[in-house]
C-alpha positions in Angstrom: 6.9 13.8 15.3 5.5 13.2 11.7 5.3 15.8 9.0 1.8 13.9 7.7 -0.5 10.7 9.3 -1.9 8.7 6.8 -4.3 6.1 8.2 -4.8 2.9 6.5 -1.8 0.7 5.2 -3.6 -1.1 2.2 -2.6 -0.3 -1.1 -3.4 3.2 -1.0 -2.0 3.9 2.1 0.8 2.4 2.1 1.1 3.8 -1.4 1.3 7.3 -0.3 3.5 6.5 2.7 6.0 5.2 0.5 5.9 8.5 -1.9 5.6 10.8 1.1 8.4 9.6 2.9 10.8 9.2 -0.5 10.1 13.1 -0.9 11.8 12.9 3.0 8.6 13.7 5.1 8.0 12.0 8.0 5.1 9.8 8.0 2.8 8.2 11.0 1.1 5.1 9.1 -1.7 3.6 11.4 -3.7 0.8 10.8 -5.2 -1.6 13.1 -3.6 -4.6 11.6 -2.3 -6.9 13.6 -4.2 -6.6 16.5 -7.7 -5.8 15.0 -9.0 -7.4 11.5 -11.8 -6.4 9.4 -13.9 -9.4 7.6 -12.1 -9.3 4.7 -8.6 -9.4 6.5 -6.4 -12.4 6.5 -2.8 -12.0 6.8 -0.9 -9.4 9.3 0.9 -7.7 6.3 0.1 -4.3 4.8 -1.0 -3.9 1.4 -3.1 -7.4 1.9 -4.9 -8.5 -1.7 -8.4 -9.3 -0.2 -9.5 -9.7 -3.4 -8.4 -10.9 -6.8 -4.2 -11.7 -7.4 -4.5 -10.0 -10.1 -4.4 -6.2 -11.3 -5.6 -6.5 -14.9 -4.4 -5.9 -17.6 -0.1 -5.3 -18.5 0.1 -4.5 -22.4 0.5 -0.5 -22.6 -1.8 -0.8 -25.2 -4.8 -0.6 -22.6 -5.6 2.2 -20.2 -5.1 0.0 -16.9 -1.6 -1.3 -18.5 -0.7 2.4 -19.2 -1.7 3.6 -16.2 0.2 0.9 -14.6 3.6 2.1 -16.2 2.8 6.0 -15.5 3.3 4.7 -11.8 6.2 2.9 -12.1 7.9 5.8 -14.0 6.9 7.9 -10.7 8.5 5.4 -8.6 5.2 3.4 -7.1 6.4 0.6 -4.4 3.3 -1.2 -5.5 4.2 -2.0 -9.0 7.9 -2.4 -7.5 6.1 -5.1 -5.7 3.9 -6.3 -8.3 6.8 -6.6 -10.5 8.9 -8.6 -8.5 6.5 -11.3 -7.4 4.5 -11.8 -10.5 3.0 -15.0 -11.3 2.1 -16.1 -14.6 -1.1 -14.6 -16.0 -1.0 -14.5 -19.7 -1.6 -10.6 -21.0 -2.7 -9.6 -17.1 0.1 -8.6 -14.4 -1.1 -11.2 -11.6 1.0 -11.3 -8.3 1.9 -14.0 -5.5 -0.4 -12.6 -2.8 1.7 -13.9 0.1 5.1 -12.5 -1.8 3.4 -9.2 -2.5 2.2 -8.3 0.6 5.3 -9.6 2.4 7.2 -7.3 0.0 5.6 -3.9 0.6 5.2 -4.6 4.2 9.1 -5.2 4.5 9.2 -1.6 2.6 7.3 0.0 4.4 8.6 -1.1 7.8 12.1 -0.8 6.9 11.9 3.1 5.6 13.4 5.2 8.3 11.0 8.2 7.2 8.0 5.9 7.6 6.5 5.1 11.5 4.0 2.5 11.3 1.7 2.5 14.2 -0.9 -0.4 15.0 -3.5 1.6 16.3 -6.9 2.3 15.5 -8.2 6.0 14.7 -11.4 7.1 15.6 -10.6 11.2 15.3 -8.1 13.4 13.8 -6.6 16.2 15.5 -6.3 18.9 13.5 -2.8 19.8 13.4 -0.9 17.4 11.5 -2.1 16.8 7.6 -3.8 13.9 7.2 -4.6 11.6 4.5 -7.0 8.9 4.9 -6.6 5.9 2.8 -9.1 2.9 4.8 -11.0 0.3 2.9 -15.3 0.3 2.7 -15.5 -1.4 5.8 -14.2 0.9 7.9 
């Protein structure tokens, strides 16, 4: 039994999955991956870059640099992530997609407090708190 169900193990998700459970609540993360795919999915890893490798700018001289330290102060596995597989991108923080992604799903997976589930949810119940973190095509 799971203290929250987030739904949705992108960046967001999986994002608040991580901070959830490092609190030491019990999450449920569902997502459909690997069974089901939306257009824009490739790989069966979480936290799957559909877009652009890189996550702007790095210099903490810039909002979106800033920002990006503020999270890793509050202990963000995605900057954990980005950190470790970045890839040369002069001032920008740019990341490996296939390291990344492997990275956070190995995370994710491997946290006792975190239960991923491949299933896709149509409803909520009601009685467990639920945060819902899917992409624009869902």
């Amino acid at each position: 039994m799971s203290d929250v169900t987030v739904i949705g193990a992108g960046l967001a998700g999986c994002e608040a999955a991580n901070a959830l459970a490092a609190e030491g609540i019990k999450v449920r993360l569902f997502d459909i991956k690997p069974n089901s795919r939306t257009p824009a999915h490739h790989s069966d890893n979480l936290a799957e870059l559909v877009c652009s490798n890189s996550l702007r700018a790095a210099g903490l001289e810039n909002a979106a640099g800033l920002l990006k330290q503020e999270l890793r102060l509050l202990g963000s596995v995605v900057m954990e992530a980005a950190d470790y597989c970045s890839v040369a991108a002069g001032g920008a923080l740019a990341v490996d997609r296939t390291a990344f992604e492997t990275y956070i799903t190995r995370k994710i997976k491997g946290n006792p407090n975190i239960e991923y589930v491949c299933e896709e949810i149509t409803q909520v119940d009601g009685k467990t708190p639920v945060i819902i973190a899917t992409g624009p095509l869902t």
